[in-house]
N, C-alpha and C positions, 0 to 999 in steps of 0.2 A: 386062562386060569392056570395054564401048566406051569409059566412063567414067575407068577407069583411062589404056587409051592415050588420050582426052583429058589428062590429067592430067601425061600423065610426057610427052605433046608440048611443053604448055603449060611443063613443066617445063624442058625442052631449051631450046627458044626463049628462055626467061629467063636460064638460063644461057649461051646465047652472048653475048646484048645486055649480060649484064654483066661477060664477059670481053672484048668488045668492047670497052666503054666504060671497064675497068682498063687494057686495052693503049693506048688512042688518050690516057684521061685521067690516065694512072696518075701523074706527076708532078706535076699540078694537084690531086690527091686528097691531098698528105700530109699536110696539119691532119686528115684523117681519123684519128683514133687517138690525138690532140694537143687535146683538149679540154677546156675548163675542167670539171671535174669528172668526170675519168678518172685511179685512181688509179697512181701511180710510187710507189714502193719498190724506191732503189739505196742496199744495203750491201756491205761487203766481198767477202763470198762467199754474196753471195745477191742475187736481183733479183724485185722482184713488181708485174705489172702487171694491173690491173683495169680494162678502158675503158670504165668503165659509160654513160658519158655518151654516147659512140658508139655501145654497142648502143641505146640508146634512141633515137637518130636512127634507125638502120637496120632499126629493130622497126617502128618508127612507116612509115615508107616501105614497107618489105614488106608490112605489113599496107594498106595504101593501096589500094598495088597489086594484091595476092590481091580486097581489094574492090572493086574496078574489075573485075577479070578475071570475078570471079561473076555481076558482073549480066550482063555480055555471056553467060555458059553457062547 
């Protein structure tokens, strides 16, 4: 059980730091989601967005991070 409350601490923490840094950078962050190879589809009566090219920045960075955090536990 100590494991888990590590886990969902470590969990917390991350989620403050990054509602912190949407609130203070959230206007500096909007090419986030506007990326060369994310896709847009607008028609009439229908809209489809795919931001594959941003989950891939943000997969790449969480995983970073998760690995940075392991070696420290």
């Amino acid at each position: 059980m100590h494991y888990i409350g590590k886990i969902l601490i470590i969990l917390g923490i991350l989620s403050v730091v990054a509602g912190i840094i949407v609130y203070f950078l959230g206007d500096k962050l909007g090419w986030l989601g506007h990326l060369p190879g994310d896709i847009r589809v607008e028609k009439e009566n229908f809209g489809f967005y795919f931001p594959i090219t941003t989950m891939i920045i943000v997969s790449v960075v969480v995983t970073l991070i998760i690995r940075l955090i392991q070696r420290f536990f």
